[in-house]
C-alpha positions in Angstrom: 50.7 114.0 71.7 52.5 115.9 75.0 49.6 113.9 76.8 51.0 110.6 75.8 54.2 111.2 76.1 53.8 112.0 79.0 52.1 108.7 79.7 54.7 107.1 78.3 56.6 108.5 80.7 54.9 106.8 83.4 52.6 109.1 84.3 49.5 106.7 86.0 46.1 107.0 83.7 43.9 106.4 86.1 45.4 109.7 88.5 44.5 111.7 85.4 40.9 110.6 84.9 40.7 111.3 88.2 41.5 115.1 87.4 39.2 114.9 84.5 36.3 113.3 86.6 36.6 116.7 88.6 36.5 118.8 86.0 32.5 118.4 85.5 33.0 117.5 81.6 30.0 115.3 80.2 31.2 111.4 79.6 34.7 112.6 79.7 37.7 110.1 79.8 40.6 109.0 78.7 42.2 106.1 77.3 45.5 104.9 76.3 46.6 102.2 73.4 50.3 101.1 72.3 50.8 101.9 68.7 53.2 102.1 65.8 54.2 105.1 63.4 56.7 104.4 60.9 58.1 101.9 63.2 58.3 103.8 66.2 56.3 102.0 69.2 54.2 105.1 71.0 51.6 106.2 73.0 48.2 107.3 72.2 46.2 109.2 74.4 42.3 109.5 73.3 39.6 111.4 75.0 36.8 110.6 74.6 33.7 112.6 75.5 29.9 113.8 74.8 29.8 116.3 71.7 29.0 119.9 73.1 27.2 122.8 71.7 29.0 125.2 73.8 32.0 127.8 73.1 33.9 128.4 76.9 35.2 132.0 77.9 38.5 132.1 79.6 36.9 132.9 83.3 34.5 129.6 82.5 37.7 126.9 82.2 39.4 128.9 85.1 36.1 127.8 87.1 36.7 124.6 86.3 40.3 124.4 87.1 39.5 126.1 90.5 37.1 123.8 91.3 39.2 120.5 90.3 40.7 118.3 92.2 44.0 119.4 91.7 47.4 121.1 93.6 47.4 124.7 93.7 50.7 124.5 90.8 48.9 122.1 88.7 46.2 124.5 88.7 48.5 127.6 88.2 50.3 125.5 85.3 47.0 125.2 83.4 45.8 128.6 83.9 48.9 130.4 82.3 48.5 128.0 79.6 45.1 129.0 78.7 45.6 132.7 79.8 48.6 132.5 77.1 46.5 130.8 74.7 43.4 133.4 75.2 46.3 136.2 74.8 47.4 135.1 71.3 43.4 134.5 70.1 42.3 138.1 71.5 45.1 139.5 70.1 44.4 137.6 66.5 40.9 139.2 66.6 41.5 142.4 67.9 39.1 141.8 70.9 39.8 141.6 74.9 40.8 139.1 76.4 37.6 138.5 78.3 35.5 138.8 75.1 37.5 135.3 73.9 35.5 132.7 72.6 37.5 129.4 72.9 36.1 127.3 69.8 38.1 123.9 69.1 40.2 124.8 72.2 37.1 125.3 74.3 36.3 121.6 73.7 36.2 118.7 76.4 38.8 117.5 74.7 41.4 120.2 74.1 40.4 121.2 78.1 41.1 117.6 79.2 44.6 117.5 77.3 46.0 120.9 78.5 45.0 120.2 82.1 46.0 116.5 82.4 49.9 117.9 80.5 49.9 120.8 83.3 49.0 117.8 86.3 51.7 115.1 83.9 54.4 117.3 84.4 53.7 118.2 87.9 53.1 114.4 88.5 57.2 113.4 86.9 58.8 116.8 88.8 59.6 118.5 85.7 61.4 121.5 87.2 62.4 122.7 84.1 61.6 122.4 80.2 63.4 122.6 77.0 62.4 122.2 73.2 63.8 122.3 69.9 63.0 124.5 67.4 59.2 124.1 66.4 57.9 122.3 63.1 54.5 123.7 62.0 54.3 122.4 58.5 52.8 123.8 55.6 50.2 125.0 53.1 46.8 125.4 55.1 43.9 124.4 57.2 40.3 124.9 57.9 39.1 126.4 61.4 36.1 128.1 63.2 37.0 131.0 60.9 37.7 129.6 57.5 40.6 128.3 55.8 43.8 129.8 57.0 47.5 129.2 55.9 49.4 127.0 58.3 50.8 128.1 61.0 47.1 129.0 62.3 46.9 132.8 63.4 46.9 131.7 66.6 49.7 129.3 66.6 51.8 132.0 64.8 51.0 134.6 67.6 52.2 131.9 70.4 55.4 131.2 68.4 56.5 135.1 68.4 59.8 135.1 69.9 60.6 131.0 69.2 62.5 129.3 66.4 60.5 127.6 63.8 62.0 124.8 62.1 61.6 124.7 58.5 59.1 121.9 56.8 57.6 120.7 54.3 55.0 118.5 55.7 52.0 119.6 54.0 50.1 118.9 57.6 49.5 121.0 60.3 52.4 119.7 63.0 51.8 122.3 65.4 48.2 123.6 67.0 47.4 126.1 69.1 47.1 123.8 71.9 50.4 122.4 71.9 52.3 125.8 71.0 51.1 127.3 73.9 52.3 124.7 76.3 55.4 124.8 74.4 55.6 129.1 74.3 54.5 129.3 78.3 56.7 126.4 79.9 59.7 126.2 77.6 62.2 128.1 79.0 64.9 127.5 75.9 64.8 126.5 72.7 67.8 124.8 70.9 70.0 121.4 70.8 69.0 119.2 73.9 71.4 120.1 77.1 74.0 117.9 78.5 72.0 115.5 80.4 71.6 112.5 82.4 68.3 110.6 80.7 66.1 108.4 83.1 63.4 107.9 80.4 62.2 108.8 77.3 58.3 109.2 76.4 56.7 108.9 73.0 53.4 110.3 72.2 51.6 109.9 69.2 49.7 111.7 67.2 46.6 110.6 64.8 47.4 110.6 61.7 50.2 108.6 59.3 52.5 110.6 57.5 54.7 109.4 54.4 58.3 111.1 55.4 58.5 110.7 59.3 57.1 109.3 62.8 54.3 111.1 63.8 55.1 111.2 67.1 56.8 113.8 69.8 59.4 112.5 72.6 59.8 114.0 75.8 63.5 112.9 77.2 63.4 113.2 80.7 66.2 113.5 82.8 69.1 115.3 85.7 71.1 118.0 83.7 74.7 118.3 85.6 73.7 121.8 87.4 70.9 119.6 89.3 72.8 117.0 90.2 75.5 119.1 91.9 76.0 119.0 95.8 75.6 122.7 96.1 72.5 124.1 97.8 72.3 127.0 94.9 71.5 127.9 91.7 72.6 130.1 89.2 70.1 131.5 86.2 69.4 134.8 84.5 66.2 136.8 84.7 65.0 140.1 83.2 63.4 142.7 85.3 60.8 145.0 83.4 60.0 148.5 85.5 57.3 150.9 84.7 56.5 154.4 86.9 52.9 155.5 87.1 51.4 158.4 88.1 48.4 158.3 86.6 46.8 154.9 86.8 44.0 154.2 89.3 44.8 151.8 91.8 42.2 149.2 91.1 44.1 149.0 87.2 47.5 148.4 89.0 46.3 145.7 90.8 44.5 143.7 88.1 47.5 144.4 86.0 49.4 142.5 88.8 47.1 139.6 88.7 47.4 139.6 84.8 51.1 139.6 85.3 51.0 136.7 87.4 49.0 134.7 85.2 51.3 135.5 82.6 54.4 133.9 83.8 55.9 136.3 86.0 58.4 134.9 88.8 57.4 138.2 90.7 55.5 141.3 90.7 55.7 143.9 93.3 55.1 147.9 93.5 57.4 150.6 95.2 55.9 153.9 96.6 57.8 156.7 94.1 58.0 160.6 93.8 58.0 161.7 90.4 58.1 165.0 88.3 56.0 167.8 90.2 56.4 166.4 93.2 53.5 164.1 92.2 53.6 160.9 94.0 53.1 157.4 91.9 54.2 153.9 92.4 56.8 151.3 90.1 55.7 148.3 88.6 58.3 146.0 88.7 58.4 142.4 87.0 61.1 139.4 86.9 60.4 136.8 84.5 62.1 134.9 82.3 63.9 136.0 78.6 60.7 133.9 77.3 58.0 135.3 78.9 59.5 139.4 78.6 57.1 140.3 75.4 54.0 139.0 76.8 54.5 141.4 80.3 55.5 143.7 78.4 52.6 143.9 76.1 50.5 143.0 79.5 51.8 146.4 81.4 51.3 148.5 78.1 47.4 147.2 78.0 46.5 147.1 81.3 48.3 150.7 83.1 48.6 154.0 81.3 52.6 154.1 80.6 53.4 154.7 77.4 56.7 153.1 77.7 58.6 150.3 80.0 62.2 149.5 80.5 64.0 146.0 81.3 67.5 145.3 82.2 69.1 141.2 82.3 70.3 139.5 86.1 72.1 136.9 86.9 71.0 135.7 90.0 71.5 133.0 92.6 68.6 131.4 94.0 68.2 128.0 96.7 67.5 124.7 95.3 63.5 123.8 96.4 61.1 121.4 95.3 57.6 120.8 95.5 55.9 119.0 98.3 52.2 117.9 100.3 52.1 116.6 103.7 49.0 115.1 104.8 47.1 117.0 107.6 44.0 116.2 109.9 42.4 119.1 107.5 43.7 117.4 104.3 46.5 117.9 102.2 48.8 120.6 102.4 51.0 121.9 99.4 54.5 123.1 100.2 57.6 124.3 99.2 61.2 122.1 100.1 64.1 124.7 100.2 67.5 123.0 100.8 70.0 125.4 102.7 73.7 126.2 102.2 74.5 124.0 105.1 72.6 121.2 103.7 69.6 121.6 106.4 65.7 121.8 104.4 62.9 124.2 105.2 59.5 123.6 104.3 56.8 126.3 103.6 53.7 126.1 103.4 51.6 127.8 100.5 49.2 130.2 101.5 46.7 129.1 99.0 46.4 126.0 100.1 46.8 127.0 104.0 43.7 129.8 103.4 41.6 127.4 102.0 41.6 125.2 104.6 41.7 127.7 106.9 38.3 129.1 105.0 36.7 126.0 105.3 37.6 124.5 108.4 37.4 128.2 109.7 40.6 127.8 111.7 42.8 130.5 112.1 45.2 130.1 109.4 48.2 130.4 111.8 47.0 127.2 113.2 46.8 125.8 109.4 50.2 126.6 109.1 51.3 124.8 112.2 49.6 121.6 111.2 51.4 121.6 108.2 54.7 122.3 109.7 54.2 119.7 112.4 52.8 117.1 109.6 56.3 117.7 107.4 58.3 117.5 110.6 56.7 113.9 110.9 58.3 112.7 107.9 61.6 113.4 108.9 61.4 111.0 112.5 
């Protein structure tokens, strides 16, 4: 349903099948059709694909991502989703998150509509998402694990934290796929904000229900502080701090790379002395009021605290944007910072810019100057 919405939208079709040809899924594709639910004119999204006897690990779909034709933040966009979505299912079964088996979510299907809603988004700009307050329905539903009461564990576990509308649709209106989309991009959740709409995408789901439209709508538009002249932005962000003094090295970093994955906005470590002149390093985190549980519960697992503390910011931050320049090595993804005075800087992203650099085995300064120069070309 976020799928085709987002289609709706105008998101182009054949640009996602595209993604999904990369993907190496068997007779994977998708396909669109105009329908109507209770009178509402929609978009439905189908996938369709060759039946698989296979349950994926988190590290196998994070292959595939890597390995897709895709920018390096449509890539990053689907990973958190996923990595959120694993988080919720190992915690539900009281495993790690490695040891997750991905059952209905493992599925061509349930792959090809989280990745092509992480590239739809990317595709429109989205800079930001809202959402109401979630509907899951009621009564229950039959899984990989028996029958369950709706919302499925897993659904619950992603909607710690969000408002759940009350209903009594005795369907499951929420799955795990589409609450974790919601619970990792969603930064508020509420009334919609005062906003300029330039369109409005309906996506639709399969079934007919008797009381309502079964269908989701994506309004998509320029709130007032985007379309202001200034260069700068004002938001809030919570920083969560840990000291260690007892955690290898190796377990700090791969709790930084788990942090990442997460949702942080950044993650960095400050040499420290602490009690009996022993010397340790701080963990610090920013991220955003809806992503604070999750790193916290990440630092908790993954370093030997036994205890974390967070404090709110306000902070004000340059308007950027996302951009890729096209180089004599390929396509370069970049980052569109507008300036106080008005005046833009691009920079390039090292991912990309090391990967080319890899390949073409250039030195990556050089990669950086093509990019640079191929940007500076726009603007003549």
């Amino acid at each position: 349903m976020t799928l085709g919405a987002l289609v709706d939208a105008g998101v182009e079709l054949e640009q996602l099948n595209r993604v999904v040809d990369s993907l190496g899924l068997p007779e994977c594709r998708l396909e669109s059709e105009t329908v109507v639910k209770k009178g509402i004119r929609a978009t439905k999204v189908n996938v369709l694909y060759k039946h698989e006897h296979v349950h994926r690990h988190l590290s196998d779909i994070t292959t595939m991502i890597d390995g897709a034709d895709m920018t390096e933040r449509q890539k990053e966009i689907a990973i958190q989703i996923f990595t959120r979505l694993a988080a919720a299912e190992a915690k539900v079964h009281g495993i790690e998150i490695e040891k997750v088996h991905f059952h209905e979510v493992g599925a061509a299907d349930s792959i090809a509509d989280i990745v092509c809603s992480a590239v739809g988004l990317d595709m429109l700009g989205i800079e930001r998402i809202e959402a109401s307050p979630i509907p899951t329905g009621c009564g229950s539903i039959k899984i990989a694990h028996g029958v369950v009461s709706i919302p499925a564990p897993a659904t619950a576990e992603l909607l710690t934290g969000i408002p759940i509308a009350q209903s009594d649709i005795p369907k499951e209106l929420t799955t795990p796929t589409g609450a974790a989309i919601l619970a990792q991009l969603s930064e508020r959740f509420g009334p919609p904000p005062a906003m300029k709409v330039s369109a409005i995408g309906y996506g639709a789901g399969t079934r007919d229900l008797e009381s309502q439209a079964n269908v989701l709508r994506i309004l998509i538009g320029e709130t007032a502080e985007s379309s202001a002249a200034t260069s700068t932005e004002t938001d809030v962000v919570w920083e969560i701090a840990t000291n260690l003094d007892d955690c290898p090295g190796e377990q700090v970093g791969y709790c930084t790379e788990r942090l990442w994955q997460a949702g942080a906005l950044d993650v960095f470590t400050t040499a420290i002395g602490m009690k009996k002149d022993r010397p340790g390093v701080m963990l610090s985190v920013l991220c955003e009021e809806s992503k604070r549980d999750l790193l916290v519960e990440t630092i908790l697992m993954e370093t030997t605290t036994i205890g974390v503390r967070f404090r709110r910011w306000e902070r004000v931050v340059l308007k950027r944007s996302k951009i890729t320049v096209e180089t004599s090595q390929g396509k370069i993804d970049g980052k569109l910072t507008i300036l106080p005075d008005g005046s833009e800087r691009f920079t390039p992203e090292y991912d990309c810019c090391r990967k080319i650099a890899a390949n073409s085995e250039l030195p990556i300064s050089v990669v950086y100057d093509l990019a640079t120069e191929a940007y500076r070309s726009t603007k003549k």
